[in-house]
PDB file of N, CA, C and O in Angstrom:
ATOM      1  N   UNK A   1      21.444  37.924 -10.736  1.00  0.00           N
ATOM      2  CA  UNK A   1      22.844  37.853 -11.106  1.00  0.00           C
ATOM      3  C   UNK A   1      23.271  39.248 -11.566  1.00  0.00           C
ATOM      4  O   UNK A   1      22.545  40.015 -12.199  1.00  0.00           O
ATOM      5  N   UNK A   2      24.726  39.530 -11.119  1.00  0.00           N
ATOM      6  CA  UNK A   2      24.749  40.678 -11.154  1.00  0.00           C
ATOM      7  C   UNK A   2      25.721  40.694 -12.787  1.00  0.00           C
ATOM      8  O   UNK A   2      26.279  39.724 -13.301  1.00  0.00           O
ATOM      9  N   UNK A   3      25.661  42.194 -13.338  1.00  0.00           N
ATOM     10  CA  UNK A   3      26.374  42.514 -14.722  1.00  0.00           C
ATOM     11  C   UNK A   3      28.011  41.517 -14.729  1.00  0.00           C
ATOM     12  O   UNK A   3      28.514  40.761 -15.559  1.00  0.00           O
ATOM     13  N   UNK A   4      28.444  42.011 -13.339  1.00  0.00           N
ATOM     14  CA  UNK A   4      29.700  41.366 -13.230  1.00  0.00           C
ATOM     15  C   UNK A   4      30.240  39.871 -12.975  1.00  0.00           C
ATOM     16  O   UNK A   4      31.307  39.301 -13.201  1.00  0.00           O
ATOM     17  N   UNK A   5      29.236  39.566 -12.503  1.00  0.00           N
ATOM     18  CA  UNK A   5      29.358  37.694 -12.624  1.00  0.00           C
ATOM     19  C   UNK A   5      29.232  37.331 -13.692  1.00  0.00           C
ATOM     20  O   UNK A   5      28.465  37.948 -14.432  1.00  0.00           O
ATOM     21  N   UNK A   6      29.942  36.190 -14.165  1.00  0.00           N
ATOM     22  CA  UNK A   6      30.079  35.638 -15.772  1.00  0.00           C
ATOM     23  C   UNK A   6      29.438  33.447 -15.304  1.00  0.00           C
ATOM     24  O   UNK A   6      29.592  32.518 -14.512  1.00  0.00           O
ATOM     25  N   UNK A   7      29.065  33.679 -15.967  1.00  0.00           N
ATOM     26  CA  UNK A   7      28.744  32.067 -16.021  1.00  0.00           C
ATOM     27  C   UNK A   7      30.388  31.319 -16.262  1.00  0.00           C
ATOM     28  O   UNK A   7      31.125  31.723 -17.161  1.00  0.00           O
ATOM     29  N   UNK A   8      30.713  30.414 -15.499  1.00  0.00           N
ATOM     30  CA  UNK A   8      32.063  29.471 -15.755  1.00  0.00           C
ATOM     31  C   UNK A   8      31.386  28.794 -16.753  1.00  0.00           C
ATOM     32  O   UNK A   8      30.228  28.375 -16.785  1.00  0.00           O
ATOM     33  N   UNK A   9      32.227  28.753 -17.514  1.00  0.00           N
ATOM     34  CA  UNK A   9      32.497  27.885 -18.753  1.00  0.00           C
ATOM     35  C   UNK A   9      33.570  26.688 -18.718  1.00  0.00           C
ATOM     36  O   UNK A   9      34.508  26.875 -17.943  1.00  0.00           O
ATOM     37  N   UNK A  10      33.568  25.492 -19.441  1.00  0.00           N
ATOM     38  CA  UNK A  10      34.704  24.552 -18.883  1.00  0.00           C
ATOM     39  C   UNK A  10      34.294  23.929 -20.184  1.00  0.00           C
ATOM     40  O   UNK A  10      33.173  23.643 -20.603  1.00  0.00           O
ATOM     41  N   UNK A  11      35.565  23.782 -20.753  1.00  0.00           N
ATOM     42  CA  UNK A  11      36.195  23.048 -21.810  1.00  0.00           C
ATOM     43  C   UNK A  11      36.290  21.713 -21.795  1.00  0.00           C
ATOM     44  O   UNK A  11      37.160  21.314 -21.020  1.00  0.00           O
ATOM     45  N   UNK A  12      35.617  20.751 -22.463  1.00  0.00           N
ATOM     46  CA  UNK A  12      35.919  19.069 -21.990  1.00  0.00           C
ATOM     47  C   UNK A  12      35.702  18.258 -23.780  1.00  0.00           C
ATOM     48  O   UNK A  12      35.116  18.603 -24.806  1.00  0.00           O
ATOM     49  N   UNK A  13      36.258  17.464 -23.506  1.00  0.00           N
ATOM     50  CA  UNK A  13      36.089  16.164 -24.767  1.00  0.00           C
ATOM     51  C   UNK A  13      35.038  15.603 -24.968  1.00  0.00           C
ATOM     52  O   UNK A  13      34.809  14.720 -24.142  1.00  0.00           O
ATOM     53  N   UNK A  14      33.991  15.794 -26.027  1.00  0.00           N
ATOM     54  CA  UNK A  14      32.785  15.412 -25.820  1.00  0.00           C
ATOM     55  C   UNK A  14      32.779  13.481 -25.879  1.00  0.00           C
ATOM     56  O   UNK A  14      31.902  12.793 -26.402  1.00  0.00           O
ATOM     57  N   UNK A  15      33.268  13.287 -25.603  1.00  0.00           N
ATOM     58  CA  UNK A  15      33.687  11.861 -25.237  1.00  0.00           C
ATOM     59  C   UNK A  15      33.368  11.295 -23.996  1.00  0.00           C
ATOM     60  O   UNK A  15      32.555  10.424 -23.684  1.00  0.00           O
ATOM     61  N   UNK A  16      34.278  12.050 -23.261  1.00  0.00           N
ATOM     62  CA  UNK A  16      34.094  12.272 -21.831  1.00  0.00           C
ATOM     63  C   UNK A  16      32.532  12.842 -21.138  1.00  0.00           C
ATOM     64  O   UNK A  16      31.978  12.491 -20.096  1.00  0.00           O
ATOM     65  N   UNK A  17      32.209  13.613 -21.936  1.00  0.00           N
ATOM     66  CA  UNK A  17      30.852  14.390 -21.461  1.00  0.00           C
ATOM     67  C   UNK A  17      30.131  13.210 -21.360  1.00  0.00           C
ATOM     68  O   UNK A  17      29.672  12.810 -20.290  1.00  0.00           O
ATOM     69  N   UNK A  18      29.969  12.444 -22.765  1.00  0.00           N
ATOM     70  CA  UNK A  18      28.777  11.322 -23.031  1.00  0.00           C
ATOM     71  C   UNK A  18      28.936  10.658 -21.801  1.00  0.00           C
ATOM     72  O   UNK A  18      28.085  10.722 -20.913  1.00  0.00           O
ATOM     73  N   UNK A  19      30.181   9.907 -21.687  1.00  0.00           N
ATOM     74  CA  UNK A  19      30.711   9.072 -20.254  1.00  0.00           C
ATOM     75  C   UNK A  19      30.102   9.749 -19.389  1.00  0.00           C
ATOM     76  O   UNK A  19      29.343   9.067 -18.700  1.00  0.00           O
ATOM     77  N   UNK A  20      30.128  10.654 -19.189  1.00  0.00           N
ATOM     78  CA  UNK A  20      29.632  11.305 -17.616  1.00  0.00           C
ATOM     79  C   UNK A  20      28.448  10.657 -17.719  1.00  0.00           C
ATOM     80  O   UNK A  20      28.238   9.571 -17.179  1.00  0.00           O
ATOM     81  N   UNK A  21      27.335  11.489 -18.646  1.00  0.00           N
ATOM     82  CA  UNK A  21      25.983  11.787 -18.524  1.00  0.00           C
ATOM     83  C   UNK A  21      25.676   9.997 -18.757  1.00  0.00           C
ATOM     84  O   UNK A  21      25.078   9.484 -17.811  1.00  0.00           O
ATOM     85  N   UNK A  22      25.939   9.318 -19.597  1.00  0.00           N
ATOM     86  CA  UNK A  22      25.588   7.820 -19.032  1.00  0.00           C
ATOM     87  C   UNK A  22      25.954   7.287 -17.817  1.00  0.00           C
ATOM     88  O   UNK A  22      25.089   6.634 -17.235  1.00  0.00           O
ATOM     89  N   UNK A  23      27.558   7.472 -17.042  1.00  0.00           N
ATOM     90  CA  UNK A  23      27.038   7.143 -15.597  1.00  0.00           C
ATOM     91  C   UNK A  23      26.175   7.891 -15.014  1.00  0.00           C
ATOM     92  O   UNK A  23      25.584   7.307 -14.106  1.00  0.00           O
ATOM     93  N   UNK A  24      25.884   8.918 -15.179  1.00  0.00           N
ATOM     94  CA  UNK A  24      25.062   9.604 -14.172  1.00  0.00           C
ATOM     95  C   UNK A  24      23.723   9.157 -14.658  1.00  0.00           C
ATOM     96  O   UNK A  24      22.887   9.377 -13.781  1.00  0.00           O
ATOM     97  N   UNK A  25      23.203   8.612 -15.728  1.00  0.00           N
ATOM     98  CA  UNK A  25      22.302   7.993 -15.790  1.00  0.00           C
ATOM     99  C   UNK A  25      21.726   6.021 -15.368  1.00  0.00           C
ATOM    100  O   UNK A  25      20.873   5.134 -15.375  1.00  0.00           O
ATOM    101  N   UNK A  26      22.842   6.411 -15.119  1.00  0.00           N
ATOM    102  CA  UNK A  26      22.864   5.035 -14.286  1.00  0.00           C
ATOM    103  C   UNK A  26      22.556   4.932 -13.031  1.00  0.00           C
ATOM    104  O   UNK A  26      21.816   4.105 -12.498  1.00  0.00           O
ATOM    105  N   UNK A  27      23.190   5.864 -12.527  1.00  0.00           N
ATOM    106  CA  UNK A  27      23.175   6.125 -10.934  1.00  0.00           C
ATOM    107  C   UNK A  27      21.597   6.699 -10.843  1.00  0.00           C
ATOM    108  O   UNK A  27      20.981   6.222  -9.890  1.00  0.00           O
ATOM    109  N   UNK A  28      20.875   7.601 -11.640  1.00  0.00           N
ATOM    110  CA  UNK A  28      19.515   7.901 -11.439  1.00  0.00           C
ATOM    111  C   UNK A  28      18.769   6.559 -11.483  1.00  0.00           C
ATOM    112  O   UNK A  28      18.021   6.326 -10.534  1.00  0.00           O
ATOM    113  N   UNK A  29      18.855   5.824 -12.273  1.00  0.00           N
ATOM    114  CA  UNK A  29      17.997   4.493 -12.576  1.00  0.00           C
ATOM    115  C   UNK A  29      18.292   3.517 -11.152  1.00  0.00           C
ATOM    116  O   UNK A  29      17.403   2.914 -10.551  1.00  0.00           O
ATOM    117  N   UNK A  30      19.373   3.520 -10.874  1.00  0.00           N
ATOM    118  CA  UNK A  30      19.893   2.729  -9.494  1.00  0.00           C
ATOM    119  C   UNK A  30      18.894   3.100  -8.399  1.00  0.00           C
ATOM    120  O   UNK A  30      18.310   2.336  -7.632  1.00  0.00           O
ATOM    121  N   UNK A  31      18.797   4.784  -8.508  1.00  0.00           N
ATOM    122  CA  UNK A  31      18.105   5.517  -7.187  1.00  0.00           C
ATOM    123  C   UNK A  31      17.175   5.464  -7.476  1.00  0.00           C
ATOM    124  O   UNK A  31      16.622   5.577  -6.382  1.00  0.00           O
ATOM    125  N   UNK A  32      16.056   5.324  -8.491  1.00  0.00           N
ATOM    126  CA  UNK A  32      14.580   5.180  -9.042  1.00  0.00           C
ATOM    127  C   UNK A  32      14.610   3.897  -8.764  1.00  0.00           C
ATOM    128  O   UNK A  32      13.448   3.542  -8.963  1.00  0.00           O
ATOM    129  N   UNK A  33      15.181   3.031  -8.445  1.00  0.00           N
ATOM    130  CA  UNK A  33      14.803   1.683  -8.269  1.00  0.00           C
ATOM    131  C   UNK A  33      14.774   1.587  -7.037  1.00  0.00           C
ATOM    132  O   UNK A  33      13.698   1.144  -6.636  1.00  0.00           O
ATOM    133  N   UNK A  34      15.842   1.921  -5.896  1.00  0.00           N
ATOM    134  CA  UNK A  34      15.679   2.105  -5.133  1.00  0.00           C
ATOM    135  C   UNK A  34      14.405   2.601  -3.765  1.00  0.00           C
ATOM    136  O   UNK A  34      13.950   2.080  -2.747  1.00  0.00           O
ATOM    137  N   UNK A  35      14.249   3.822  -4.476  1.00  0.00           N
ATOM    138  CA  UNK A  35      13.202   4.397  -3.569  1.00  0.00           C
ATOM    139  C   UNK A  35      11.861   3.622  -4.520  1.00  0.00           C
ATOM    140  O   UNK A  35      11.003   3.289  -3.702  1.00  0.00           O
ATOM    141  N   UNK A  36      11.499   3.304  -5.717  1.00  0.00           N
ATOM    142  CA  UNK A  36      10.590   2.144  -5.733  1.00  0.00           C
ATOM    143  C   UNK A  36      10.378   1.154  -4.499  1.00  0.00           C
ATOM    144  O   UNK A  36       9.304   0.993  -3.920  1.00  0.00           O
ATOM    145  N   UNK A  37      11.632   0.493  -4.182  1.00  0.00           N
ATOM    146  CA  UNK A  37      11.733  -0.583  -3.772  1.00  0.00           C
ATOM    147  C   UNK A  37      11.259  -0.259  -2.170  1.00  0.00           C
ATOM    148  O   UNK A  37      10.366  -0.822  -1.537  1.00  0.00           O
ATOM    149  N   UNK A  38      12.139   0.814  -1.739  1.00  0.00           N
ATOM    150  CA  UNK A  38      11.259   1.437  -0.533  1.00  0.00           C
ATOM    151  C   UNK A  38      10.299   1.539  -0.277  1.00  0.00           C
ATOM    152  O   UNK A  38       9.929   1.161   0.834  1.00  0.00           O
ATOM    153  N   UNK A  39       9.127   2.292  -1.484  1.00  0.00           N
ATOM    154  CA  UNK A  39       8.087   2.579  -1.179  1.00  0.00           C
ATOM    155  C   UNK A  39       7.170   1.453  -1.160  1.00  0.00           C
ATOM    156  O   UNK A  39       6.243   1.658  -0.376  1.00  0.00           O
ATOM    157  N   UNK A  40       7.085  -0.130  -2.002  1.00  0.00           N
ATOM    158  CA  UNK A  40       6.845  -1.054  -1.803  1.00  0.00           C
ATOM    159  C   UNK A  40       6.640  -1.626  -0.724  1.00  0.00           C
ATOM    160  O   UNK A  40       5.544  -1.999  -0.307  1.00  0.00           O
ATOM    161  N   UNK A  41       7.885  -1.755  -0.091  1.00  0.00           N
ATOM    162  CA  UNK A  41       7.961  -2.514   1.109  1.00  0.00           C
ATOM    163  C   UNK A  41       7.236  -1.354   2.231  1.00  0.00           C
ATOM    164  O   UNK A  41       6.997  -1.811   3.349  1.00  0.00           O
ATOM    165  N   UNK A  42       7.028  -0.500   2.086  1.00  0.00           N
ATOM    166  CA  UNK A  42       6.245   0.774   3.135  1.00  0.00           C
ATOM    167  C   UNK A  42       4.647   0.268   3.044  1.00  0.00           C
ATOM    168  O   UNK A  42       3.790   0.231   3.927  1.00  0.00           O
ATOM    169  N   UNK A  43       4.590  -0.075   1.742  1.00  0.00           N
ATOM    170  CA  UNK A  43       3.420  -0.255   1.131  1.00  0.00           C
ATOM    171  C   UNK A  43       2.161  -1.325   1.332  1.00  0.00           C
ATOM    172  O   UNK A  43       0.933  -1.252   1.362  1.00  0.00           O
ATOM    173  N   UNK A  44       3.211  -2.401   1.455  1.00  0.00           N
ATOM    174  CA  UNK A  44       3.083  -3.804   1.891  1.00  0.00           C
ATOM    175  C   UNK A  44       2.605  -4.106   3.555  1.00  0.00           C
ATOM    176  O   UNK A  44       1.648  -4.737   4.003  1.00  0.00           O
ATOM    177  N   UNK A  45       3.546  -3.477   4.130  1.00  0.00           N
ATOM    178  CA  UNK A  45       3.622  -3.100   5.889  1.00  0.00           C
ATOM    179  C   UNK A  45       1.684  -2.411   6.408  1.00  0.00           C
ATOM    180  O   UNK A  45       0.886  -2.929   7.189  1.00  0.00           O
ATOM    181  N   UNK A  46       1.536  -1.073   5.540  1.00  0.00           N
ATOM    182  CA  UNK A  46       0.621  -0.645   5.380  1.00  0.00           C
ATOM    183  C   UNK A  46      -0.708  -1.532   5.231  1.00  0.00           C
ATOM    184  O   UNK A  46      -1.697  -1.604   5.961  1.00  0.00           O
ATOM    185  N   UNK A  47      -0.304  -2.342   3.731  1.00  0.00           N
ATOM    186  CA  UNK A  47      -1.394  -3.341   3.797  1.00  0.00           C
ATOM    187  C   UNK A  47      -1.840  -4.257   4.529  1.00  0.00           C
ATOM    188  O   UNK A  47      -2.937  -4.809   4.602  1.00  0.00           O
ATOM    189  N   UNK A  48      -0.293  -4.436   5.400  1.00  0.00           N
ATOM    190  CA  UNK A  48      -1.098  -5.818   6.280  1.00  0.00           C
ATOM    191  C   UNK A  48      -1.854  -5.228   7.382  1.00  0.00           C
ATOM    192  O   UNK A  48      -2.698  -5.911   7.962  1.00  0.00           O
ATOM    193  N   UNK A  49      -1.578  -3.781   7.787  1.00  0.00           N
ATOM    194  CA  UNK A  49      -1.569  -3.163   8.797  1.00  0.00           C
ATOM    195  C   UNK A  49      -3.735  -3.315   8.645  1.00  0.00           C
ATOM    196  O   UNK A  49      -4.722  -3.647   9.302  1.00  0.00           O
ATOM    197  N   UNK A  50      -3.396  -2.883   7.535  1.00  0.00           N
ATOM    198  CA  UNK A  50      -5.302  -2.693   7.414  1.00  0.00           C
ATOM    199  C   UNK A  50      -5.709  -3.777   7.423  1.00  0.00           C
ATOM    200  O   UNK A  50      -6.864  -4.050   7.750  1.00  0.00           O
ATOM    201  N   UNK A  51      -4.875  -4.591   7.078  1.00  0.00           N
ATOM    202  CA  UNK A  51      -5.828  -6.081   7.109  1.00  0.00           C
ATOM    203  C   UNK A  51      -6.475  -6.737   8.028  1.00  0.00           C
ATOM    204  O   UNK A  51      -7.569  -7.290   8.131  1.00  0.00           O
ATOM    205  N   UNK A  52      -5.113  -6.464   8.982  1.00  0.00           N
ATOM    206  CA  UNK A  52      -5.253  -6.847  10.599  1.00  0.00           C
ATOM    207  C   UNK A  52      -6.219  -6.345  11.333  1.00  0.00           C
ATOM    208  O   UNK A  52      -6.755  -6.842  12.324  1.00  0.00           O
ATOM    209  N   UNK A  53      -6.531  -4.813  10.537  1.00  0.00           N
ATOM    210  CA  UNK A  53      -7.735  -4.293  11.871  1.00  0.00           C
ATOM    211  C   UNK A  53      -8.953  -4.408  10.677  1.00  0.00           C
ATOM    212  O   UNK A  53     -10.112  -4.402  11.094  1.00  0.00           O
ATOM    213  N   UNK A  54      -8.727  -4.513   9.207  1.00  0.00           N
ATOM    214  CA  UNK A  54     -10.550  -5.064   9.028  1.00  0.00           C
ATOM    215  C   UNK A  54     -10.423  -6.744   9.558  1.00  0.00           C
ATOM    216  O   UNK A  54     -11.447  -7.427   9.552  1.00  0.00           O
ATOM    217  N   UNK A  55      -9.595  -7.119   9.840  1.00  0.00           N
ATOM    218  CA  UNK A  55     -10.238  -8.307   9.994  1.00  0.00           C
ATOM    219  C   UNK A  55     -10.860  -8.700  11.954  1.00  0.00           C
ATOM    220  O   UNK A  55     -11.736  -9.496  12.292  1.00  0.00           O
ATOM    221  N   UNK A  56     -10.184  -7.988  12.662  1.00  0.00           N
ATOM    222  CA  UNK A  56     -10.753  -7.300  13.969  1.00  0.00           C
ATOM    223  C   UNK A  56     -11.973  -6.726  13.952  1.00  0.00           C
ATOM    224  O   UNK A  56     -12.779  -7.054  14.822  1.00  0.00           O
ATOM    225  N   UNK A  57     -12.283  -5.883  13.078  1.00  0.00           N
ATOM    226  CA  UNK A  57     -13.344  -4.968  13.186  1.00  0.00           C
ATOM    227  C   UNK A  57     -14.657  -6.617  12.542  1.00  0.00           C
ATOM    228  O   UNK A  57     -15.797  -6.902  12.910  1.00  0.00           O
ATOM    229  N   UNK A  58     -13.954  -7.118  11.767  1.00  0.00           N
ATOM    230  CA  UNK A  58     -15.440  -7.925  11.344  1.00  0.00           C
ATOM    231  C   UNK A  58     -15.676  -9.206  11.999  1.00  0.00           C
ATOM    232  O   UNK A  58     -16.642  -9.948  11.821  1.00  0.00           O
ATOM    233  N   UNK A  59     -14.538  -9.405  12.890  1.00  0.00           N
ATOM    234  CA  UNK A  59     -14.582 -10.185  13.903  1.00  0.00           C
ATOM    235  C   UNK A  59     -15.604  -9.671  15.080  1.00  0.00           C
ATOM    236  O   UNK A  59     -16.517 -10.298  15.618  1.00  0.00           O
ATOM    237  N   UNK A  60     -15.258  -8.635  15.254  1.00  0.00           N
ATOM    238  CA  UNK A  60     -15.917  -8.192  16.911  1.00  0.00           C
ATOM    239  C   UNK A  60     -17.303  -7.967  16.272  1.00  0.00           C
ATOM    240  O   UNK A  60     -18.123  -8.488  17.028  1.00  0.00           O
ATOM    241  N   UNK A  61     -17.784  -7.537  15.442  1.00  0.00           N
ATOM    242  CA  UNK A  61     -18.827  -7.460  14.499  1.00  0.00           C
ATOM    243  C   UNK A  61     -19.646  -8.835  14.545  1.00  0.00           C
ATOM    244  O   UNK A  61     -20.783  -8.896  15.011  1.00  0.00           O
ATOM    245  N   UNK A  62     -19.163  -9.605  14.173  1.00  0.00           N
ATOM    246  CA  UNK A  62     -19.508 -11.276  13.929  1.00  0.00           C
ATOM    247  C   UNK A  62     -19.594 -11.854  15.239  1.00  0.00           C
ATOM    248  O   UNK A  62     -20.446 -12.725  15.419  1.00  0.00           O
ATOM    249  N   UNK A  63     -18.853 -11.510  16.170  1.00  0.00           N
ATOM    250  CA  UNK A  63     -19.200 -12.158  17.235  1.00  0.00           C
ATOM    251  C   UNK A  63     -20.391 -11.131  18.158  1.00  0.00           C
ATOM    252  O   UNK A  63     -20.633 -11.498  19.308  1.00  0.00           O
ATOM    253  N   UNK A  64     -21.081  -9.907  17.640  1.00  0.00           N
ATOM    254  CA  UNK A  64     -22.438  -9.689  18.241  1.00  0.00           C
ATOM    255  C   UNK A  64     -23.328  -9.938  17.343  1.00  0.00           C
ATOM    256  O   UNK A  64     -24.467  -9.734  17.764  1.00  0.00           O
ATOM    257  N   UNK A  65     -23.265 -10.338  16.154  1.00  0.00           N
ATOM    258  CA  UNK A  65     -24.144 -10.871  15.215  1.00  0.00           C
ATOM    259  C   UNK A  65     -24.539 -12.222  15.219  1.00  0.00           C
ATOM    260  O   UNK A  65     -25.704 -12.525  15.478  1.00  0.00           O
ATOM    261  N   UNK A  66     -23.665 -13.076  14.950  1.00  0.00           N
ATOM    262  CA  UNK A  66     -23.943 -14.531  14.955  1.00  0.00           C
ATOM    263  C   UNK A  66     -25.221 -15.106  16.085  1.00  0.00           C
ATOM    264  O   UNK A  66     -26.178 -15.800  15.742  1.00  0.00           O
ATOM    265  N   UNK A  67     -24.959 -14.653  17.375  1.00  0.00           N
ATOM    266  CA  UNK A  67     -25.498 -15.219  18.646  1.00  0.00           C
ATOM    267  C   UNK A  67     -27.131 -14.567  17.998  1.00  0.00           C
ATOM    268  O   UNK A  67     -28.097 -15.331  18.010  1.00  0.00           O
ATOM    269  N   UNK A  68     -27.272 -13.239  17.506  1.00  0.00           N
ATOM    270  CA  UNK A  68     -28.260 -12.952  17.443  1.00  0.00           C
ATOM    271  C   UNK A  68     -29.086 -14.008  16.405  1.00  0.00           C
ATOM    272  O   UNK A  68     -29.975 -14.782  16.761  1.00  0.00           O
ATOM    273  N   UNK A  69     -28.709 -13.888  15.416  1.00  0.00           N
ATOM    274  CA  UNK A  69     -28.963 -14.760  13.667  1.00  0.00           C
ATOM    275  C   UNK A  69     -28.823 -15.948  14.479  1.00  0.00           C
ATOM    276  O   UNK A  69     -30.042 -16.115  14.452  1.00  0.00           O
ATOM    277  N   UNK A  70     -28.511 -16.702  15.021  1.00  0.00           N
ATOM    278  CA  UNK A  70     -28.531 -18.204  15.617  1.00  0.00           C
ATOM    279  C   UNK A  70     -29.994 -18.362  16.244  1.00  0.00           C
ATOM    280  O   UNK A  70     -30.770 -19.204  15.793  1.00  0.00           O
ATOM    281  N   UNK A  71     -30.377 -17.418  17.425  1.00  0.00           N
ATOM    282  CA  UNK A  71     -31.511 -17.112  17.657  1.00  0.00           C
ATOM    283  C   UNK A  71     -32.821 -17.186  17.072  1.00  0.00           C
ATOM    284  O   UNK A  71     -33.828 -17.784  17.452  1.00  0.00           O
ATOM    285  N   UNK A  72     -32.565 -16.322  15.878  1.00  0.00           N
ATOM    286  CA  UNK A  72     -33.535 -16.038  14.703  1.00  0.00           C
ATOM    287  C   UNK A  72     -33.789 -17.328  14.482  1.00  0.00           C
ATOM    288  O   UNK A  72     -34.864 -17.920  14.583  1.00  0.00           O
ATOM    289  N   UNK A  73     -32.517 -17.815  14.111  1.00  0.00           N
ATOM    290  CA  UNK A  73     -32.965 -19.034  12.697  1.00  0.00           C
ATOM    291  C   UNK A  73     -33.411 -20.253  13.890  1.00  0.00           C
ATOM    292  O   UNK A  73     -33.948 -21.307  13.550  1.00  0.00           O
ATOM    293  N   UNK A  74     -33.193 -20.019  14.865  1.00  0.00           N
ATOM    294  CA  UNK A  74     -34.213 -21.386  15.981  1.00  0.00           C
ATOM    295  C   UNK A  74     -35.452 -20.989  16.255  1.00  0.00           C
ATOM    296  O   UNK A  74     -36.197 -21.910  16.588  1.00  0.00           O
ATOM    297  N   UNK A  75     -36.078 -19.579  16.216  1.00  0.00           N
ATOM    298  CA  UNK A  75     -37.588 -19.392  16.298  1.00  0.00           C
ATOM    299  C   UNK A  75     -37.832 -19.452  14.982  1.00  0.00           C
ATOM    300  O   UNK A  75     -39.013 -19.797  14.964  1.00  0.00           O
ATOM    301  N   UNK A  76     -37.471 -19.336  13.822  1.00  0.00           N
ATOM    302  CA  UNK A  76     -38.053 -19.783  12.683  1.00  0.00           C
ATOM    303  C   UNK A  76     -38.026 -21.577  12.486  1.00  0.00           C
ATOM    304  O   UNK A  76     -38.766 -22.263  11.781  1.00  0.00           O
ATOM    305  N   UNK A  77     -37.223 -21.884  13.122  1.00  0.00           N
ATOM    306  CA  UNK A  77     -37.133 -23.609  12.667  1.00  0.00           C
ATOM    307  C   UNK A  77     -38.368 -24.047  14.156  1.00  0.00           C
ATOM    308  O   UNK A  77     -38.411 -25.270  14.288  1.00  0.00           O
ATOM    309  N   UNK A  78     -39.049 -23.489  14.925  1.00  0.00           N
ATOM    310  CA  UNK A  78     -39.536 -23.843  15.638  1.00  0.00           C
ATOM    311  C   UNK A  78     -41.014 -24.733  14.750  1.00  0.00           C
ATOM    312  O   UNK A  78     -41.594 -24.183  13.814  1.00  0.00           O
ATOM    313  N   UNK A  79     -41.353 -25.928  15.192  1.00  0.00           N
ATOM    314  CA  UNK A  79     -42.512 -26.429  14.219  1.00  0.00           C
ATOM    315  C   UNK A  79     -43.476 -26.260  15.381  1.00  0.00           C
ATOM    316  O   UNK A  79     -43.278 -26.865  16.435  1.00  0.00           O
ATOM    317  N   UNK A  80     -44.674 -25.327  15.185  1.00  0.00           N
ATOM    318  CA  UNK A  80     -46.139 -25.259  15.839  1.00  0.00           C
ATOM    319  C   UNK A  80     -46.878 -26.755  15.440  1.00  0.00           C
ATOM    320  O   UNK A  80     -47.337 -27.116  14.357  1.00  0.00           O
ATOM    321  N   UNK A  81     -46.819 -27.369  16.551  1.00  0.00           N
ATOM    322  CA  UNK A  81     -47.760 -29.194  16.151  1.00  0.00           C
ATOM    323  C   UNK A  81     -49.152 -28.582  16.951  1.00  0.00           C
ATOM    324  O   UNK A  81     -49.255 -28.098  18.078  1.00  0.00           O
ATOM    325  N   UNK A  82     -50.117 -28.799  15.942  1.00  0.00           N
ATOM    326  CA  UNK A  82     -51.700 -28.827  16.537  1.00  0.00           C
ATOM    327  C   UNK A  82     -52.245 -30.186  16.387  1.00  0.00           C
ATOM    328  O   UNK A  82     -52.442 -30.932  15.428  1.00  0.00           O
ATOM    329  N   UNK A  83     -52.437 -30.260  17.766  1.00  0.00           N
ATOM    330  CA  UNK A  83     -53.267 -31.134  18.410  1.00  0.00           C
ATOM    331  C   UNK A  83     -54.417 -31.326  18.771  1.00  0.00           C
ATOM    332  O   UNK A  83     -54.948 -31.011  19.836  1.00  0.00           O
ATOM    333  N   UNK A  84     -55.001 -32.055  17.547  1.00  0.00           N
ATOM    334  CA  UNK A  84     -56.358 -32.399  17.602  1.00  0.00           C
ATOM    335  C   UNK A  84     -56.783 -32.901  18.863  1.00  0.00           C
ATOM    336  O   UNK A  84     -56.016 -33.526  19.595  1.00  0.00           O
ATOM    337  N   UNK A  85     -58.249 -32.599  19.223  1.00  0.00           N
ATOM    338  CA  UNK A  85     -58.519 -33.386  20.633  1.00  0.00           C
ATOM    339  C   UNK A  85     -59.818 -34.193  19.946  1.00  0.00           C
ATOM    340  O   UNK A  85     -60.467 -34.999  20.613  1.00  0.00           O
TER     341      UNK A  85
END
């Protein structure tokens, strides 16, 4: 800023000032709620998004596992009968 520029100054009713600065604190709380509310619902979208593919991923998972473990657990349930002669 140069020597010759002066800061404006403006004369008001401190009445009026308060008025301002409480609506304008209103309007911040409006917009903090707001973009809350945005980021929520971004948030939410996101979550299902992962849900959908862990629950894919432990699907395709489960379906090369199971067949194997099914396997298993029928040669373990197999009963060896000895037959006396």
């Amino acid at each position: 800023m140069s020597n010759d520029e002066k800061i404006p100054q403006v004369m008001m009713d401190p009445k009026d000032f308060e008025e301002i600065k409480k609506r304008l604190d209103e309007l911040e709380k409006k917009v903090e709620n707001t973009n809350a509310e945005l980021f929520q619902i971004a948030g939410k979208k996101v979550g299902r998004d992962i849900g959908i593919l862990y629950g894919l991923v432990i699907g395709i998972i489960l379906s090369y596992i199971l067949p194997a473990l099914i396997k298993i657990v029928e040669l373990l349930s197999i009963k060896v009968q000895v037959v006396k002669p």
